[in-house]
C-alpha positions as CSV (number, residue, x, y, z in Angstrom):
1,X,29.7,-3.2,-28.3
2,X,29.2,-5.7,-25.8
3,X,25.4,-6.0,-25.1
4,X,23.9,-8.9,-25.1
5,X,19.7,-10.4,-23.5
6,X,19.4,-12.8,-21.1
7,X,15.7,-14.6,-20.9
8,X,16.6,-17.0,-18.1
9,X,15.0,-15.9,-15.7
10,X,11.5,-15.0,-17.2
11,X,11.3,-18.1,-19.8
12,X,11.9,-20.2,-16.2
13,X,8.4,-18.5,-14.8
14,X,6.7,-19.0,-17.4
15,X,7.4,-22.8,-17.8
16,X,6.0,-22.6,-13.8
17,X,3.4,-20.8,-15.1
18,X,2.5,-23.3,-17.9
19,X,2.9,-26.4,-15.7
20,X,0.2,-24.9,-12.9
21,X,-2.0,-23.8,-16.1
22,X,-1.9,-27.7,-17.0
23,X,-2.7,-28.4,-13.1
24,X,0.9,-29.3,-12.5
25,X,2.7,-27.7,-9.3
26,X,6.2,-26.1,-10.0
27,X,8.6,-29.0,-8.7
28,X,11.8,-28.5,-7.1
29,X,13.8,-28.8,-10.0
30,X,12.0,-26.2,-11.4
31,X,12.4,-23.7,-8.6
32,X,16.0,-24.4,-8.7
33,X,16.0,-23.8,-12.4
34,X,14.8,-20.2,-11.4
35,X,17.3,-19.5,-8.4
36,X,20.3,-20.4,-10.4
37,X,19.7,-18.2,-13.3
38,X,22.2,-15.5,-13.1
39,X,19.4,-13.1,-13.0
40,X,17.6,-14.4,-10.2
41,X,21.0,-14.6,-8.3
42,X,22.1,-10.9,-9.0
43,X,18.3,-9.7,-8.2
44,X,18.8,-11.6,-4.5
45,X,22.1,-9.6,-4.2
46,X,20.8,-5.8,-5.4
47,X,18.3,-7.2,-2.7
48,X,20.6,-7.9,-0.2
49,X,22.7,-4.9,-1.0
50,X,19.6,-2.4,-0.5
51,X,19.1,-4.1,2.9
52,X,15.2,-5.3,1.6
53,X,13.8,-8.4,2.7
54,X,14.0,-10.9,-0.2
55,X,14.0,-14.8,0.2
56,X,12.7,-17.7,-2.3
57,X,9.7,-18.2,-0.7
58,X,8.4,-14.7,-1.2
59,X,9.4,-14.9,-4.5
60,X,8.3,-18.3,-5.2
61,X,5.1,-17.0,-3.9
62,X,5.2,-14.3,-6.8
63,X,5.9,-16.3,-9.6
64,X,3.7,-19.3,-8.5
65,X,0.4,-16.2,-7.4
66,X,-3.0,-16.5,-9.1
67,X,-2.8,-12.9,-10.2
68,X,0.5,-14.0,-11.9
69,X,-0.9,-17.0,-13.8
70,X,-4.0,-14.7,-15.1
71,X,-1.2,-12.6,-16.8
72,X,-0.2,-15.5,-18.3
73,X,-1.2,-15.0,-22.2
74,X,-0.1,-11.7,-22.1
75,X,2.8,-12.0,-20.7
76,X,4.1,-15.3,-22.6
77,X,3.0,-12.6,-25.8
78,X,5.9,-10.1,-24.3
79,X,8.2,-12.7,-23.8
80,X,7.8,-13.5,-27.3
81,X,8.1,-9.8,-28.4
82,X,11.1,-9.5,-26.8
83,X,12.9,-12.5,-27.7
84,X,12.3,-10.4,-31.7
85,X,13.6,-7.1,-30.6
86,X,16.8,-5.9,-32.3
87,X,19.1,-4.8,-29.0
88,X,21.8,-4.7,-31.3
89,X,19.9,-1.8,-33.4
90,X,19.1,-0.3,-30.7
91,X,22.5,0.1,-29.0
92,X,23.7,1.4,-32.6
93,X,21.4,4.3,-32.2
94,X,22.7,5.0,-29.0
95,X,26.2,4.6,-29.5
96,X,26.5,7.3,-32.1
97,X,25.4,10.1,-29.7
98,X,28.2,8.6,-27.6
99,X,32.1,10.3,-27.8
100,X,34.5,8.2,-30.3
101,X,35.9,5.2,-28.7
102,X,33.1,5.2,-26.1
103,X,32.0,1.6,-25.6
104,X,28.5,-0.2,-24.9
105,X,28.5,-2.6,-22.0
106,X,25.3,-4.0,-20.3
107,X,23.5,-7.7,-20.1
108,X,19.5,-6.9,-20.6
109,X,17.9,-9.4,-18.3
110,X,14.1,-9.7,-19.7
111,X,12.5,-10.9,-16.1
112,X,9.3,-11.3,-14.9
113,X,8.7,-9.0,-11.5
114,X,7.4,-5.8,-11.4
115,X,9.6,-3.3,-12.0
116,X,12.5,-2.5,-13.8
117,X,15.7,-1.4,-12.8
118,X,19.7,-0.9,-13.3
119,X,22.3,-2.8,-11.4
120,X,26.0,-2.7,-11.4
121,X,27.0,-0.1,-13.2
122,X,30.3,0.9,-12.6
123,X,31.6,-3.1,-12.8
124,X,29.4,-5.1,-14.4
125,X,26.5,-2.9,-15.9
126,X,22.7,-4.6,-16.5
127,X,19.5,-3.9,-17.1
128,X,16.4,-6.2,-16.0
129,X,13.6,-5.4,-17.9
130,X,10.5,-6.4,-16.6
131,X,8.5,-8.1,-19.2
132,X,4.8,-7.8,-18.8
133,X,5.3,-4.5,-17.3
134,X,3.4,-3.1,-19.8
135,X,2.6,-6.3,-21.6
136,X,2.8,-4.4,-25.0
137,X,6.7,-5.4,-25.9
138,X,9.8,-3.9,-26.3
139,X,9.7,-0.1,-27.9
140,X,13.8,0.7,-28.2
141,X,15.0,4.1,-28.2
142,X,18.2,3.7,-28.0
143,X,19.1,6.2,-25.2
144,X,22.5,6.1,-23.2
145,X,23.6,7.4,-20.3
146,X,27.1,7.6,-18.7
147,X,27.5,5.1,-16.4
148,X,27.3,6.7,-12.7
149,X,26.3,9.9,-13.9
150,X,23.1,10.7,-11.9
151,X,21.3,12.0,-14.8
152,X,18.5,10.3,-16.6
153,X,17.8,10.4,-20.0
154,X,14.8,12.1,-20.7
155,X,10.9,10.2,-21.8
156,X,10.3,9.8,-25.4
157,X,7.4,11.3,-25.7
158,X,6.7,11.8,-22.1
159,X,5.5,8.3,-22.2
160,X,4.5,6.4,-18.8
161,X,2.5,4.0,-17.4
162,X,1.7,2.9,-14.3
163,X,4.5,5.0,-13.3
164,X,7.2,2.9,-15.1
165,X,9.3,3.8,-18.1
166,X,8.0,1.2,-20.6
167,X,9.2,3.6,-23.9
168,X,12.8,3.6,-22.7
169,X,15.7,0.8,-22.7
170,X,18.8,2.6,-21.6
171,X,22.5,1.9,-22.2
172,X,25.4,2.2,-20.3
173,X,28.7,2.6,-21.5
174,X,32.8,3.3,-20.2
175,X,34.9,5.7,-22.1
């Protein structure tokens, strides 16, 4: 198995968020914290790639928003939810409704946006996880998929809300 987290991206907003709660604007070297994180640089490329408008400034905007800093709290407690969830667990489960020999491959980005999404699957196969979402935390189930098959694992439990998959992690993997 080769599935590993990557917080980069969401601990960077929420040390922005933490400086404007102390009445600090986000400096320059903390914006460029956030555009270097490989997160950050693969969401400007899906971007890019999907021919949507996406610059630092809009996103800067985002992450540096009133509404955003009012989630604060609840997001810092997802943040910390997720840094304690067991991925490795939860790829376990998955794997064993895989074929023998069928290998797990995916980086889980935990980011702060609003939605979540899959990226890359055929080459270089990751998941960002938008943290706050649902502010509750991670809830694994250990679903896979075969990367570029079309089909989506089904809801555990039917579960949605806000119209986002908040009960469901997926993995990818390559025979």
């Amino acid at each position: 198995m080769d599935v590993r987290v990557d917080s980069t991206e969401a601990s960077a907003v929420l040390d922005l968020l933490a400086r404007r709660a102390e009445g600090r604007p986000p400096t320059d070297a903390d914006l460029a914290r956030l555009y270097a994180t490989d997160a950050y640089v693969r969401l400007e490329r899906r971007e890019t790639e999907m021919k949507r408008a996406f610059t630092d400034a809009e996103f800067r905007a985002f992450v540096t928003s009133d509404a955003l800093l009012d989630r604060r709290a609840a997001l810092q407690r997802c943040f910390a939810a997720w840094q304690q969830a067991d991925l490795q667990a939860a790829a376990e489960r998955a794997r064993r409704n895989l074929p023998t020999g069928a290998r797990l491959r995916a980086t889980v980005y935990l980011v702060v946006k609003p939605n979540s999404f899959v990226f890359e699957l055929a080459t270089n196969p990751a998941i960002f996880f938008a943290v706050g979402a649902d502010a509750r935390g991670p809830a694994w189930s250990g679903r896979a998929r075969r990367a570029g098959s079309g089909a989506r694992p089904s809801r555990p439990g039917g579960a949605r809300t806000a119209g986002r998959d908040v009960s469901l992690i997926v993995m990818f993997y390559h025979p």
